[in-house]
C-alpha positions as CSV (number, residue, x, y, z in Angstrom):
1,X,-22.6,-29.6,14.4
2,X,-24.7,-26.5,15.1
3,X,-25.3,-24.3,18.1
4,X,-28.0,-21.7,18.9
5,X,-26.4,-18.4,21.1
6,X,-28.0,-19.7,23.8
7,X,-26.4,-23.1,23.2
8,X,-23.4,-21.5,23.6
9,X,-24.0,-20.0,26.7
10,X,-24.6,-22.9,28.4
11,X,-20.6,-24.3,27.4
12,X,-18.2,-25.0,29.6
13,X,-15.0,-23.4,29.5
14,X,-13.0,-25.9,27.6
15,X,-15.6,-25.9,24.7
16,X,-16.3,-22.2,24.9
17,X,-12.7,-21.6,24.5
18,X,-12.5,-24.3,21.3
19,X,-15.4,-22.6,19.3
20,X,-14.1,-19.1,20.2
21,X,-10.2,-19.2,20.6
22,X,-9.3,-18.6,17.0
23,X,-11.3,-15.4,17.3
24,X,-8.6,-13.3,18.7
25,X,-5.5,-14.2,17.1
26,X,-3.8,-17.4,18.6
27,X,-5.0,-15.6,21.7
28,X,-7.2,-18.3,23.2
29,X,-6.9,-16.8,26.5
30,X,-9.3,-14.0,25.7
31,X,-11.9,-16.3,25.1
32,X,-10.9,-18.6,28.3
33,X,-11.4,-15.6,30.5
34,X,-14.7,-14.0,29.0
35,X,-16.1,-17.5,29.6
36,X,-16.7,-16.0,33.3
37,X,-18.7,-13.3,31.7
38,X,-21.7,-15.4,30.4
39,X,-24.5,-15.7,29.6
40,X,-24.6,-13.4,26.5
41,X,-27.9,-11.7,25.5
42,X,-26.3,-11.0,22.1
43,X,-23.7,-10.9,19.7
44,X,-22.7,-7.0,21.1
45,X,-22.5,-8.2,24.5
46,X,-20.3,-11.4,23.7
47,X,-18.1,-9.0,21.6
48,X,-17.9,-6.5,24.3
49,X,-16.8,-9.0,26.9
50,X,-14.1,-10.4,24.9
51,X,-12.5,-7.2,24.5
52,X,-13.0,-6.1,28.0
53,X,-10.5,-9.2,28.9
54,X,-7.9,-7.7,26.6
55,X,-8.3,-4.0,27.9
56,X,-8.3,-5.1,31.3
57,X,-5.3,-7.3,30.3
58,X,-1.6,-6.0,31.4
59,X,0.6,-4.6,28.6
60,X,2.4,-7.4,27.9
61,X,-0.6,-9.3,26.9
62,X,-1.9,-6.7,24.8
63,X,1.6,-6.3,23.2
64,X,2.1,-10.2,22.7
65,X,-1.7,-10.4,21.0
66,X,-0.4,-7.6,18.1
67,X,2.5,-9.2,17.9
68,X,0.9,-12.6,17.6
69,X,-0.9,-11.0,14.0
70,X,0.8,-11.9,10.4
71,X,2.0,-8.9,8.9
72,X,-0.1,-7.9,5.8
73,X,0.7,-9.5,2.5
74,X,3.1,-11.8,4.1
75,X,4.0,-15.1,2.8
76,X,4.6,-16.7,5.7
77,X,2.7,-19.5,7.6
78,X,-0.7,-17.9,9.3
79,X,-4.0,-18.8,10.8
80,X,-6.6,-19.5,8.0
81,X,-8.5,-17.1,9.2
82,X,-6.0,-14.4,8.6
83,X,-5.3,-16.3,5.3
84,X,-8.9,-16.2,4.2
85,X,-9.4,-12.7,5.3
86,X,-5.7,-10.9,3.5
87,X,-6.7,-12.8,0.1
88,X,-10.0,-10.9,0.3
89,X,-8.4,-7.7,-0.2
90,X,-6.0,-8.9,-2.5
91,X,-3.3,-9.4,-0.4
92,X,-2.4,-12.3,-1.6
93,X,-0.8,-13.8,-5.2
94,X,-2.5,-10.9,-6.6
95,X,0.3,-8.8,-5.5
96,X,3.2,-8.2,-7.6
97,X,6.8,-8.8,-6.8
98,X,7.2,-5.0,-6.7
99,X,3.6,-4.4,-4.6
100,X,5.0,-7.5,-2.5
101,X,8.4,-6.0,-2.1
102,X,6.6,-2.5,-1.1
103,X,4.3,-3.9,1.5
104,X,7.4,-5.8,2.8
105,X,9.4,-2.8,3.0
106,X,6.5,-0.6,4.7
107,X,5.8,-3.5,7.2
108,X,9.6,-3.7,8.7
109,X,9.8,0.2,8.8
110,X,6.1,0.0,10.6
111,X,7.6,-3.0,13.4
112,X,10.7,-1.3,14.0
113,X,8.8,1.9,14.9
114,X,6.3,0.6,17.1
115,X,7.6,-2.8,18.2
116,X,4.7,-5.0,16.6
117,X,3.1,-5.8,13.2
118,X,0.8,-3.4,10.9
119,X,-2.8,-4.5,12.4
120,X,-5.7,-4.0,9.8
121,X,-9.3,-5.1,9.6
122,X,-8.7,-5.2,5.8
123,X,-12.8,-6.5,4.7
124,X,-14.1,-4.1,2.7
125,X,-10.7,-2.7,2.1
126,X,-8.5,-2.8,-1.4
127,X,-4.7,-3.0,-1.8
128,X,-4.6,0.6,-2.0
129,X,-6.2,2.2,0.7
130,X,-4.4,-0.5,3.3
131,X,-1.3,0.8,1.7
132,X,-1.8,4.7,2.2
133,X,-3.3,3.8,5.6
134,X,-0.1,1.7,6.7
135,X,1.6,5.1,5.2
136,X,-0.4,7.4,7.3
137,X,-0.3,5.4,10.4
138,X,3.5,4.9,10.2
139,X,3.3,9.0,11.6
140,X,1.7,8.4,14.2
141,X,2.7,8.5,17.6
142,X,3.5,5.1,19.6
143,X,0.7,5.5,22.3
144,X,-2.0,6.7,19.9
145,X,-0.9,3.5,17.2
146,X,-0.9,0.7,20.1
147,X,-4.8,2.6,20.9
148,X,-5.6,2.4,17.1
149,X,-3.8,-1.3,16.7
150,X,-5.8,-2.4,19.2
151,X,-8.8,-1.1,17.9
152,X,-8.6,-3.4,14.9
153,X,-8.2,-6.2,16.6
154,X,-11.4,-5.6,17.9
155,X,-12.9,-5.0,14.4
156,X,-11.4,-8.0,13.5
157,X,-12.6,-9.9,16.0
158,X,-16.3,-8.8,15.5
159,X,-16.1,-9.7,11.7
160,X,-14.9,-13.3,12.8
161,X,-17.7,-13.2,15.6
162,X,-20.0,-12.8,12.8
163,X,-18.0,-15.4,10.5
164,X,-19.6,-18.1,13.4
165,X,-22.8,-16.6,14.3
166,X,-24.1,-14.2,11.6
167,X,-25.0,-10.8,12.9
168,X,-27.5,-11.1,15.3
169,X,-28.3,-7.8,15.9
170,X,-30.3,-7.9,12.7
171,X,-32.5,-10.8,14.7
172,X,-35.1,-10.0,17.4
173,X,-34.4,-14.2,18.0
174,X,-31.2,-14.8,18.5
175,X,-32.2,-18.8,19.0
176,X,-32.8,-18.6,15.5
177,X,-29.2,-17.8,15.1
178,X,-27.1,-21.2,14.7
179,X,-23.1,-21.4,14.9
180,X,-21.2,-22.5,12.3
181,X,-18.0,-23.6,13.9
182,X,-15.3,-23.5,11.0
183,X,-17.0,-21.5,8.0
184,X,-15.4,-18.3,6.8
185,X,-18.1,-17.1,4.9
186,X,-18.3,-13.2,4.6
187,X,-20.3,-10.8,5.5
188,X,-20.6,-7.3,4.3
189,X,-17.9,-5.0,6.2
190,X,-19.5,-3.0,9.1
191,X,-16.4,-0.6,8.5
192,X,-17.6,2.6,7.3
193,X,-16.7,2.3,3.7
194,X,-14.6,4.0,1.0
195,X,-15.7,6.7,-0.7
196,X,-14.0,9.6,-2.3
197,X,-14.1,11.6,-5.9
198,X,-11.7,13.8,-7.2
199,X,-9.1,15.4,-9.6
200,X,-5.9,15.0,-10.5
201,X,-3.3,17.0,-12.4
202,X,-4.6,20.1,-11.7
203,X,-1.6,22.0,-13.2
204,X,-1.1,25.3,-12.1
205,X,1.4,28.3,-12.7
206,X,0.9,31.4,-10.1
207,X,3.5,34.0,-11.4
208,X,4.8,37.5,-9.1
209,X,3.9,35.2,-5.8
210,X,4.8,35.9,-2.3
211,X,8.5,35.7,-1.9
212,X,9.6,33.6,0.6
213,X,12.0,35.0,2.5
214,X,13.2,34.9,6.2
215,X,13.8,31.1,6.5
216,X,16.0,29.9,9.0
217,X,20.2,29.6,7.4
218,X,21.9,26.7,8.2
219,X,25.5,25.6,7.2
220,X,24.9,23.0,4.7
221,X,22.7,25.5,2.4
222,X,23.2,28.2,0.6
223,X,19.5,28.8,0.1
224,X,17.7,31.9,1.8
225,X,14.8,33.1,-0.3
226,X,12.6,31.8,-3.1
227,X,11.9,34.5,-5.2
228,X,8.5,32.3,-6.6
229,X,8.4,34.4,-9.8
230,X,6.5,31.3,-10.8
231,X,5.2,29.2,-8.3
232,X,4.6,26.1,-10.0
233,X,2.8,22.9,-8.8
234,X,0.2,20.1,-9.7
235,X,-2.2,19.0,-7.4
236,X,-4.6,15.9,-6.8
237,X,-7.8,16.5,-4.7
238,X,-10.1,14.3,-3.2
239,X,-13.3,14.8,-1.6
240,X,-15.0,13.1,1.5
241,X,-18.8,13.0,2.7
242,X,-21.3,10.6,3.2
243,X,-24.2,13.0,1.1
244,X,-22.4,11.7,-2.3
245,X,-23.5,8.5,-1.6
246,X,-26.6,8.6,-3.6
247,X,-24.6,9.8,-6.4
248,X,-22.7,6.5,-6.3
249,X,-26.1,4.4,-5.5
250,X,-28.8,6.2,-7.1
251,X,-27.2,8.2,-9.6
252,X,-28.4,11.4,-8.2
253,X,-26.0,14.2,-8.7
254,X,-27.8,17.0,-6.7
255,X,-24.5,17.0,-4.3
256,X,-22.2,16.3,-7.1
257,X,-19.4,18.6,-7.4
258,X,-18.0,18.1,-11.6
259,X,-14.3,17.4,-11.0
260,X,-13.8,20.2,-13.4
261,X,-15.2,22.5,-11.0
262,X,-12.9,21.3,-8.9
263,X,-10.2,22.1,-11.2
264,X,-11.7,25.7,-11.9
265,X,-11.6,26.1,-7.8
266,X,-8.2,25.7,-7.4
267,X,-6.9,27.4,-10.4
268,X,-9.1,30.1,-9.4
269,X,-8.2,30.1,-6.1
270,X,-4.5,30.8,-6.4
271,X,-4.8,34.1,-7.7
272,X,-6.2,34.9,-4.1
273,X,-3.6,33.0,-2.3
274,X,-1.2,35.3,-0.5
275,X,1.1,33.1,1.1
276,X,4.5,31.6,0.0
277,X,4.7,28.1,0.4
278,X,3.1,24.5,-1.1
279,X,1.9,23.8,2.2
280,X,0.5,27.2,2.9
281,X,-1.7,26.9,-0.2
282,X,-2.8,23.4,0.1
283,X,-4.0,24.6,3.4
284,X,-5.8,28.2,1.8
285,X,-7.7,25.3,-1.0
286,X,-8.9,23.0,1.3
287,X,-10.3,26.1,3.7
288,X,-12.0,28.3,0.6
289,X,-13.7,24.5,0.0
290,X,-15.2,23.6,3.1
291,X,-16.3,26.9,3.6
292,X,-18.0,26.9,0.1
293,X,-19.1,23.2,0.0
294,X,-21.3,22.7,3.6
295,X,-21.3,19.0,2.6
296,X,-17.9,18.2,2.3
297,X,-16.6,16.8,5.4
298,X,-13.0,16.1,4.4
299,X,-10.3,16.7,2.0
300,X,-7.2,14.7,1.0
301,X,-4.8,17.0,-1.4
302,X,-1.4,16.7,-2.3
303,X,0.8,18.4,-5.1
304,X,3.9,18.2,-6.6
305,X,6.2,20.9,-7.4
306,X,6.7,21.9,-10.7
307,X,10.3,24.1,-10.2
308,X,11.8,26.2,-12.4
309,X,15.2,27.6,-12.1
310,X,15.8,31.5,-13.0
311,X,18.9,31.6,-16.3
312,X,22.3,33.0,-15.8
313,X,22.5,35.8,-18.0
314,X,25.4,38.5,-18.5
315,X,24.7,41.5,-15.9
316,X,26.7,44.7,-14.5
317,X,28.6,42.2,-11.9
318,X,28.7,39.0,-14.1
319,X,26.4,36.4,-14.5
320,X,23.2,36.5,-12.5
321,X,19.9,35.7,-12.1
322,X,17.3,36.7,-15.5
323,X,14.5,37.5,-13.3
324,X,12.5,37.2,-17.1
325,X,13.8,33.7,-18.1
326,X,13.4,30.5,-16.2
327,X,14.5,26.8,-17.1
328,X,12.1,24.1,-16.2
329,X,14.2,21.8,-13.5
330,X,13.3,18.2,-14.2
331,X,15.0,16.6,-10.9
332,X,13.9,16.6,-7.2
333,X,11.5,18.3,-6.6
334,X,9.0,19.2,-3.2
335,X,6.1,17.3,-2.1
336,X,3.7,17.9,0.0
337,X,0.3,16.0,1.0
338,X,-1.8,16.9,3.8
339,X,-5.8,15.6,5.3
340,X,-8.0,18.5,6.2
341,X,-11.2,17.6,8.2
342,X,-14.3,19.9,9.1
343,X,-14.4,20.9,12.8
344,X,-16.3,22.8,15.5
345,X,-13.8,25.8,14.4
346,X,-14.0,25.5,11.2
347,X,-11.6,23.0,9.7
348,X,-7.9,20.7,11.7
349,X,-5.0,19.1,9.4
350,X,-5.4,15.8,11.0
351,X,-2.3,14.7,8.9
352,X,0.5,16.0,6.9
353,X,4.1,15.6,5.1
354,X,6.5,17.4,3.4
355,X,8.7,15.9,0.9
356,X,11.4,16.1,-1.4
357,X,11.3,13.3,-3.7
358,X,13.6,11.9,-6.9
359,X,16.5,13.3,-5.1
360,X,19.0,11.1,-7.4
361,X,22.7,11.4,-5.8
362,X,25.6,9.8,-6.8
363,X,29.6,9.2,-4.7
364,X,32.3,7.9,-6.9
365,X,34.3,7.3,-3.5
366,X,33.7,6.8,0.0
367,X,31.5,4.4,0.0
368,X,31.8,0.7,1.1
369,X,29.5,-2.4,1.8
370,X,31.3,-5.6,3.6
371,X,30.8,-7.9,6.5
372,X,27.3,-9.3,5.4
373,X,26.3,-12.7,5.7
374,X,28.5,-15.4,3.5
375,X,26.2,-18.3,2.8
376,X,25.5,-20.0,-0.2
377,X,23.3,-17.7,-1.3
378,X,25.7,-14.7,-1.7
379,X,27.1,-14.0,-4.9
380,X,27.6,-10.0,-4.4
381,X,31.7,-9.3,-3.7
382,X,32.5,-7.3,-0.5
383,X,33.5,-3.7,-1.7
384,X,35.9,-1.6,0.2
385,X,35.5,2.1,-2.2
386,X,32.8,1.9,-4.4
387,X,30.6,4.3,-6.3
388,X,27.3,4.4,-4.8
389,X,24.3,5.7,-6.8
390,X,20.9,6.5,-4.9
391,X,17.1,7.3,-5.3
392,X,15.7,9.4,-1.9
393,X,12.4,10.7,-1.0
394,X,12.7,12.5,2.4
395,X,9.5,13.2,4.4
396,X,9.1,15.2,7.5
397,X,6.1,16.1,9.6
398,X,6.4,19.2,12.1
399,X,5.4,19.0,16.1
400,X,3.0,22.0,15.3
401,X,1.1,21.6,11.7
402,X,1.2,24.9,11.9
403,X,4.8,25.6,11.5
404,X,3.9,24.1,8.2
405,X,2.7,27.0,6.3
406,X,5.3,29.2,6.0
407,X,3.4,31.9,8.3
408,X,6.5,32.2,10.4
409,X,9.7,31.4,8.1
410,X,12.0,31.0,10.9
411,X,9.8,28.1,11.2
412,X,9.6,26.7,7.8
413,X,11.7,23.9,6.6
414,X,12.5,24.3,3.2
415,X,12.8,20.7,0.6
416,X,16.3,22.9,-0.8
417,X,17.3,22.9,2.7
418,X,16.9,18.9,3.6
419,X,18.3,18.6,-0.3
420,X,21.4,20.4,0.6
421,X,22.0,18.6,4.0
422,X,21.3,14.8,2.3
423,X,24.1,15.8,0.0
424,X,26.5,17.3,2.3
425,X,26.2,14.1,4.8
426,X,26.8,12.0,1.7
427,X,30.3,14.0,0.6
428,X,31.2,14.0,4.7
429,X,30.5,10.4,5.8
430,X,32.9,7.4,4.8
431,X,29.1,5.5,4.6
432,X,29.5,1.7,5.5
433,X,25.8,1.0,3.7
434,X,22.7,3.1,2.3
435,X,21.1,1.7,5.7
436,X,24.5,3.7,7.6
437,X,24.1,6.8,5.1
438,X,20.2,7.8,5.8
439,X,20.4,7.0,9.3
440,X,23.1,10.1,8.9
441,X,21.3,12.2,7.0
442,X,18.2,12.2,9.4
443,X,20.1,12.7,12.6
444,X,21.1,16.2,10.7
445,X,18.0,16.9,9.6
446,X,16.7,16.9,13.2
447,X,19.3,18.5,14.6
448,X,18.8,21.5,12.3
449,X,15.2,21.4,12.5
450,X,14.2,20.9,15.7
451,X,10.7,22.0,15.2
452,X,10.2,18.3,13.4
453,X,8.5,15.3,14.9
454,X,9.6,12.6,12.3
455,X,11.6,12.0,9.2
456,X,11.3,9.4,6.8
457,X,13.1,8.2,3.8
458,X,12.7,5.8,1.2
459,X,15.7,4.9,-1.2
460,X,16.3,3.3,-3.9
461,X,20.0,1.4,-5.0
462,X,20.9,2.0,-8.5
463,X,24.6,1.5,-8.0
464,X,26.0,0.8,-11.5
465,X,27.7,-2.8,-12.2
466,X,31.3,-2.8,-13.0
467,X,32.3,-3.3,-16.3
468,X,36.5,-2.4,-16.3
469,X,37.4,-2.2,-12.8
470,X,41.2,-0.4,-12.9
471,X,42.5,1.6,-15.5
472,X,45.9,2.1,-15.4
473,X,47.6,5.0,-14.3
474,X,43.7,6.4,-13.0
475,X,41.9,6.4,-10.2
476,X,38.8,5.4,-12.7
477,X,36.6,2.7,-14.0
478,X,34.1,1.9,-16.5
479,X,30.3,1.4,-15.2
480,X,27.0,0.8,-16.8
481,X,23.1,0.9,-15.3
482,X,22.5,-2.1,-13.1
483,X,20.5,-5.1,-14.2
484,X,17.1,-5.3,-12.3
485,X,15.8,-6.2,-9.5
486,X,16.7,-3.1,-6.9
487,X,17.2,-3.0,-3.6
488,X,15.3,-0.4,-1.2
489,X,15.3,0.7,2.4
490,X,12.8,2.3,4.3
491,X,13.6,4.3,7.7
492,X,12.0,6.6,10.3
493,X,13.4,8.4,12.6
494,X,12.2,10.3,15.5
495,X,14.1,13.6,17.6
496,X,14.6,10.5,20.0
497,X,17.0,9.4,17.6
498,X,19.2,12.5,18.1
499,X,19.5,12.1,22.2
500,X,21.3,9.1,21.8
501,X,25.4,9.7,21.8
502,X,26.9,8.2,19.1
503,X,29.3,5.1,19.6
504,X,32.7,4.8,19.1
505,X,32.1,3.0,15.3
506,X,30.4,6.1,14.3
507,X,32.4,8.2,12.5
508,X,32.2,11.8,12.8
509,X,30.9,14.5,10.7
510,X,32.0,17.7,10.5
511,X,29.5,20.4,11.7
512,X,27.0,17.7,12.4
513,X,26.1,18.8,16.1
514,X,27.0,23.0,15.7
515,X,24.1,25.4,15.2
């Protein structure tokens, strides 16, 4: 049965509530109370007094609406709305155990932050970018994320608004305009859409740059200076603004920057940079482009560090550094990514994160993992001393993005620093789990660095399986690489973390509260 707008105006509550109560998330109650609201002259003024009831709503009700959305990609039971609407963006079978398994991860680590689900209008959206937006939202803070959760509800809500009535603002006659109570058909996303171009592996090698030097010494480090004979990296770029769409619609490539320019930019580029950091530079790029490019409104770069380490070579007082001869270091290495938007004074980073990533760490003692759930499902033997074997990435974002660049160094948190202090919590705590251990190593991190906001980890467990267990007369075993599939943790943590006092099960760690 079909319904005019105006039809639906004339409903009484009960029925107004039944054709719109699935519109807000098993929220009927939104709809119930914007009943009072009618009559609606159009589909903006319906939609604007359903979410008046949920602003004007107390925070209790707001907070049990997000937390009555599925989380993304989940296979659990949800609303066919929600069903119909995740499978559009491929969140759905198309996912891959480890995509799955990713999404899962990013979900809990979202939840546990904020205290409800990863909200998403995801129409118009791919796998990706809901990915590296659940990334980039995870550091945000709490009262700007409920604001921004909140406001895709509404988005949601106005896609499923036009689900039942078409959009009407198109229509000078909205009584042309029927309901269609149960279809799901979909309409093209009002979000303002993707659209980016760019570069990748931009390699480059800056030798004789700025020494760092000045950084702040802490007691799990030995590092103090970077002499950046070669300051090494390879960088991604890519551009924002809404003048390359006829490039993408018309072929026209007036506005077209070549992505080898882009390469030619930055390579260029660093032979004027005269700071002494990743993040400093990224920063220097994405200036020298906006103020070149008038039409670029935004810029998303990141790049990896490409380190090399100076060789040991005979010298008046032993070995020391070559200063001439460097080996290229293929483990951890820094990361840093960063979003840099055009502004009244000239350009903000509206987001950024340091990194050190394929920090691979292993404890052949000291280590244990027991007292988990016995059920017919466990197979894995409680272990008192075991060798653990880890993958970390370790983010951090500063309280002033500033404090980023390296312009003060007292200020600066190098990735050797947050290295050295991940491996020195390791070797100090008797770790009950890779859950106990990270948890650790953060509360460090922030108590050395208190110029952070937020650190975040992501592990990996590549523990190696058993093969002889006791050899006699040694302490040792025999190991081999584990069998697939991997466990993984994801964490954030806050300075908050570091007010609370630590309970009598915590054991503890030696130097971990001196300055």
């Amino acid at each position: 049965m079909r319904h005019s707008l105006e039809d639906l105006n004339r409903m009484d509550q009960a029925s107004f509530t039944k054709t719109l109560g699935w519109v807000f998330e098993h929220s009927p109650w939104v709809a119930e109370k914007a009943w009072n609201d009618r009559h609606f002259a159009s589909l903006d003024a319906l939609h604007q007094a359903l979410t008046k009831v949920v602003e004007e709503a107390p925070m209790t009700e707001k907070l049990n609406l997000l937390r009555a959305h599925p989380e993304l990609a989940s296979r659990e039971k949800m609303a066919e709305a929600s069903v119909q609407e995740q499978a559009g963006a491929g969140l759905d079978s198309q996912l891959s155990q480890e995509e799955y398994e990713d999404f899962i991860a990013l979900n809990q680590a979202y939840s546990q932050r904020f205290g409800f689900p990863f909200i998403m209008a995801v129409r118009g959206q791919t796998r990706s970018s809901i990915r590296a937006a659940l990334w980039k939202r995870l550091g945000e803070e709490p009262e700007a994320e409920l604001k921004r959760a909140l406001e895709e509800v509404y988005k949601i809500a106005r896609f499923r608004l036009e689900d039942i009535f078409g959009n009407t603002e198109n229509s000078k006659d909205d009584k042309s305009l029927e309901v269609r109570r149960d279809t799901m058909e979909t309409h093209q996303s009002q979000q303002k859409r993707v659209m980016f171009y760019g570069k990748g592996d931009v390699f480059v090698y800056r030798t004789y740059a700025k020494p760092l030097i000045g950084v702040k010494q802490i007691p799990e480090s030995s590092f103090t200076k970077k002499d950046n004979v070669i300051f090494g990296m390879n960088v991604k770029i890519a551009l924002h603004g809404d003048k390359f769409l006829s490039s993408f619609t018309e072929g026209d490539n007036s506005l077209v920057i070549a992505t080898d320019s882009m390469k030619n930019f930055i390579q260029r580029q660093a032979a004027h940079y005269e700071g002494s950091t990743i993040e400093g530079f990224l920063e220097f790029i994405c200036k020298r482009f906006l103020e070149k490019y008038s039409h670029v409104t935004s810029i998303d770069i990141s790049a990896d560090e490409i380190p090399f380490d100076p060789c040991l070579v005979p010298g008046e007082f032993g070995l020391q550094g070559s200063g001439l001869v460097y080996r290229h270091s293929r483990n951890e290495h820094a990361t840093v990514s960063m979003e840099v938007a055009r502004s009244a004074k000239g350009y903000d980073i509206i987001r950024h994160q340091s990194s050190i990533t394929d920090l691979h760490l292993i404890k052949v003692s000291g280590s244990s993992f027991f007292g988990y759930i016995q059920d017919e499902y466990t197979t894995l033997p409680e272990a008192y001393d075991r060798p653990l074997f880890i993958y970390v990435n370790i983010g951090w974002r500063y309280n002033n993005v500033a404090d980023a660049s390296g312009v003060d160094p007292s200020r600066y948190v190098p990735a050797e620093q947050v290295r050295d202090i991940a491996r020195t919590v390791f070797h100090q705590l008797n770790n009950r789990s890779i859950q106990h251990l990270i948890y650790h190593i953060g509360r460090r991190i922030l108590q050395r660095f208190p110029q952070l906001a937020e650190v975040q980890f992501e592990t990996n467990n590549r523990t190696w399986s058993t093969v002889v267990e006791d050899i006699p007369n040694s302490q040792g075993g025999v190991f081999t690489e584990p069998m697939p599939p991997y466990g993984f943790q994801g964490f954030t943590m806050t300075q908050a973390d570091i007010e609370k006092t630590q309970t009598d099960r915590e054991p503890a760690l030696a130097g971990a509260e001196a300055e």
